[in-house]
N, C-alpha and C positions, 0 to 999 in steps of 0.2 A: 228180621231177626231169624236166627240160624235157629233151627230145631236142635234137640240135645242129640238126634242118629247123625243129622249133619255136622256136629260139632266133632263126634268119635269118626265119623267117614273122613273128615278132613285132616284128623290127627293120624288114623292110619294111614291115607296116601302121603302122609310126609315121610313115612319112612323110605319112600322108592325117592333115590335121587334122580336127576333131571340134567339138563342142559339149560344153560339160560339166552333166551334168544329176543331181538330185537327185529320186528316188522316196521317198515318205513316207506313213504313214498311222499311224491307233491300231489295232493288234493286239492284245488282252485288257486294255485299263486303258493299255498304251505306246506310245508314241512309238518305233517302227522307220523309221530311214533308212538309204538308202544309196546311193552315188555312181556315177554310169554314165556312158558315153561311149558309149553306143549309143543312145541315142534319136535318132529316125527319123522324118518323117513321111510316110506310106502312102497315105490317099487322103482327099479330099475329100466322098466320098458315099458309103459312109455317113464322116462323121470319123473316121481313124484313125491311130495313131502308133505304133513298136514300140520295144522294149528288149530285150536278151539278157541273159541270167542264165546265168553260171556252176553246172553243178551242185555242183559244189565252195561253193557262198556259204552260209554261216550264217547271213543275214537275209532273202535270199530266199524262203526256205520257209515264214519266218513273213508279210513282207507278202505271200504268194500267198495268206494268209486273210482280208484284208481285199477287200470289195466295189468301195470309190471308195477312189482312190488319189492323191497331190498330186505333179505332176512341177514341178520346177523348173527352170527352163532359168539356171544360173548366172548374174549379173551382176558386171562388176568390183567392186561394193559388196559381194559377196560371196567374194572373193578371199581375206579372212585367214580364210574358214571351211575352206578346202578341205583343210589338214591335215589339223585335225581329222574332220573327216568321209570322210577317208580313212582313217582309222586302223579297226581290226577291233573290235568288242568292244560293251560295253555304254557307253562312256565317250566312243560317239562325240558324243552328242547335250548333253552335259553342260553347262549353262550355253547353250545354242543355245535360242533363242525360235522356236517355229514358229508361221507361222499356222494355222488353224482354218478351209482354206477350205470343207469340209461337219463332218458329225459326226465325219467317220473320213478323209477326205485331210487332208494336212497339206501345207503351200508355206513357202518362206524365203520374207521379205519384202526388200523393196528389189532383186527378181531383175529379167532382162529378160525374161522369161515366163513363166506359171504356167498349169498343166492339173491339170483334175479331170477321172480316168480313170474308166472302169470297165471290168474282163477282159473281152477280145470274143474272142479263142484264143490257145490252149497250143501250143506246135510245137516237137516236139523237131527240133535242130540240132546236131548233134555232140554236141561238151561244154557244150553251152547250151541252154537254153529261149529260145526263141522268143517272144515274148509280143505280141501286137497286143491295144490297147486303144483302146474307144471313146471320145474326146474329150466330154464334158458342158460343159463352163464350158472358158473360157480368157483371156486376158487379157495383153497385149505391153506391156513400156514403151518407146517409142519412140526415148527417150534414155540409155536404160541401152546398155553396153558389155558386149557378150556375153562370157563366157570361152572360151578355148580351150584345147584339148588338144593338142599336137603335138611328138612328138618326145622326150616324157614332161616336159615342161616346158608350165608353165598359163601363158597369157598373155590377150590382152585383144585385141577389132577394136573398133574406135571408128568409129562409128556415122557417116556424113556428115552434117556439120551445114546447115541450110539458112537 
């Protein structure tokens, strides 16, 4: 049960919108994803970008066994996935096509951006892990419509056209 400062702490960080991003990889034979609003990016030399993870999460503890990791930076063509890949469970990936961007990261296709990670440090943070990861591959599309988080409602910035 949320305390009533965690209830008002939660309502004011909805004001800051977000990006909404998808970590993926294969874990013993499966396909583990899961949805974030904390991806970050941290520094340019060496490549780095972060995530926080709930200790509370049930899929995080399995993709902290994978090596290369596939982040997704959602795209509006990717809008009718976000239910589903919010929902808890084994049933999130069901029918969802990923790609194959190494042996073991996994990316949605048709995103506005895709990253192959691999763990560079652990940090604990409160009731989170911390995670900064080093960028290997990446790749933006220029015309895709990023998603956004804000306010607990997913929406879309469209991109200036030139």
């Amino acid at each position: 049960m949320q305390t009533p400062l965690a209830v008002r702490l939660r309502h004011s960080f909805a004001a800051y919108p977000t990006g909404m991003a998808l970590i993926a990889a294969e874990v013993d034979g499966d396909d583990e994803a899961m949805l974030a609003n904390s991806f970050t990016s941290v520094s340019l030399d060496p490549p780095l970008v972060s995530m926080a993870f709930t200790y509370t999460s049930t899929t995080w503890p399995r993709l902290r066994q994978a090596q290369e990791l596939g982040i997704t930076v959602l795209g509006e063509s990717n809008a009718a996935l976000v239910a589903q890949l919010s929902i808890s469970g084994p049933d999130r990936l069901d029918g969802i096509a990923l790609d194959h961007a190494t042996a073991q990261a996994r990316t949605l296709p048709e995103a506005a951006a895709t990253f192959v990670v691999r763990p560079y440090q652990h940090i604990p943070a409160g009731d989170h892990e911390l995670v900064l990861f080093e960028v290997i591959e990446h790749q933006r599309d220029d015309h895709a419509a990023p998603l956004t988080y804000y306010n607990r409602r997913v929406d879309t910035i469209h991109p200036e056209r030139k």
